[in-house]
Every structure is written in C-alpha cells, then in structure tokens.
N, C-alpha and C positions, 0 to 999 in steps of 0.2 A: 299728186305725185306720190310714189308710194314712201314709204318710212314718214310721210309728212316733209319732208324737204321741200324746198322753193329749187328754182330754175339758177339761179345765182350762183347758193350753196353745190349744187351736182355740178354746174360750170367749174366751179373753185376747184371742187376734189376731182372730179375727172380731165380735166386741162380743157373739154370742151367748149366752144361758145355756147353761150344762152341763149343767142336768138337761132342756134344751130339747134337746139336741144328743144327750143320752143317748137322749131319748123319740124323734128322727130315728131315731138309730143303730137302735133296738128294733123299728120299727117303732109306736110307740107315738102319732107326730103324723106329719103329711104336709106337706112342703115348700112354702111360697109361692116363685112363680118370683122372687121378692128374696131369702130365705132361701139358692137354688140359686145364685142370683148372689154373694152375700157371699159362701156357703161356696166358689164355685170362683176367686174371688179369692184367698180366704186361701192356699188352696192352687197361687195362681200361674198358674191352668188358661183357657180361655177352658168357656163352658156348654156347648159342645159335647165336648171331652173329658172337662170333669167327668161329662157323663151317656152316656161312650159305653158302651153294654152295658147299660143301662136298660132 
C-alpha cells in the first residue's frame, strides 16, 4: 500500500471499511468517484495525481 500504510490505518483516516478497501485493493469492487475523492484526500493528493497512471 503506498506511503507503507496497512488496510486498518487508511480505514481509520478515510472512514472506510477495510475489507471495502481490501476488495478496491483486489480488484474485487470498483470505486465511486466519492470513494476516489475520500481515498485521495486521505492520502493528501488532489484526483488527479491520485489517478495519474490509471
């Protein structure tokens, strides 16, 4: 996971579930563009860097 963070830790600071966030990471569920916005908050990012290389 990038910055080295665990599945827990991005649950805690993004409000998201872990096993929500596990089944992103897996490919297992597909992101709502809210989803893409929380997660590139958490990580400080604006949506365009979080999805550069997409």
């Amino acid at each position: 996971m990038a910055k080295g963070w665990n599945q827990p830790y991005l649950a805690e600071l993004s409000g998201l579930g872990r096993i929500y966030i596990s089944q992103l990471e897996n490919g297992r569920k597909k992101a709502s563009i809210s989803t893409i916005e929380v997660l590139a908050l958490s990580f400080k990012m604006s949506i365009s860097e979080f999805m550069k290389g997409v």
